[in-house]
C-alpha angles and dihedrals in degrees: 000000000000114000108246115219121194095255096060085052096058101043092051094059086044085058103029104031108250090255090072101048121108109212100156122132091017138141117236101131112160091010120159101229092165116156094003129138116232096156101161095356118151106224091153110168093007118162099234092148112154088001132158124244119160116162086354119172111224103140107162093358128167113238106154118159087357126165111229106138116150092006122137119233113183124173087342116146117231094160113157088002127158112239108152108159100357124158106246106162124148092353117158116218119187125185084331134152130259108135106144099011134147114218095164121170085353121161103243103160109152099355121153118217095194135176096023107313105191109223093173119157098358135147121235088154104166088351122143108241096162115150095010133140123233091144084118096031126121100224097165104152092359117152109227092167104155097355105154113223142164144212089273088066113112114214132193107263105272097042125126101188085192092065091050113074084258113130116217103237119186106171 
């Protein structure tokens, strides 16, 4: 398979529309996708582990099994994405845009949600969010329903994670 660059990406959206582009199964770990638009784009199971997304378009995005771990996600917009089952650990989102998003069943140990993420609205329905920090989330509306946390979860002030469908998990 032909080794994708982040010119070619780009191009192709330009071209396509991003809508249209397939990006699933492949291997972009530690990419820079900085400043691209992605808006509708599929990249289900995608290695974009350690990559790069700064002011990033993936509205409505399809991100399903994907492989983000360690990447850095700052002012990107992930509104109404797809992320079921993604692999989320020790991501680091900052200011970044989830409004609408479904993160079921998503991998979120030791993520930090920094500089007011909106989470509005999402979805973490059954997800592992043990060990991450939403201490500067925006979670109004979110649906934490059998999120599994721990007491290394850090919560907005005024939060009783007890109270929010969320089940306390230590192992």
């Amino acid at each position: 398979m032909h080794k994708l660059t982040q010119e070619e990406i780009t191009e192709s959206a330009a071209v396509l529309g991003a809508g249209r582009l397939q990006l699933a199964d492949q291997d972009l770990q530690n990419f820079d996708l900085s400043g691209i638009n992605l808006v509708g784009a599929r990249l289900t199971r995608c290695n974009l582990r350690g990559a790069i997304l700064i002011k990033t378009q993936l509205t409505g995005a399809t991100l399903e099994y994907v492989d983000l771990q360690r990447a850095t996600l700052t002012e990107t917009d992930l509104s109404r994405a797809d992320l079921y089952r993604a692999d989320l650990r020790e991501v680091y989102f900052d200011h970044t845009n989830l409004a609408g998003a479904y993160l079921g069943s998503a991998d979120l140990r030791g993520a930090v949600f920094a500089n007011q993420t909106d989470l509005s609205e999402a979805n973490l329905h059954f997800s592992d969010i043990r060990g991450a920090d939403f201490s500067d989330a925006i979670l109004q509306g979110t649906n934490l329903k059998q999120a599994r946390y721990n007491s290394k979860t850090k919560w907005p002030s005024g939060l009783l994670p007890e109270i929010s469908g969320a089940l306390l998990y230590e192992k």
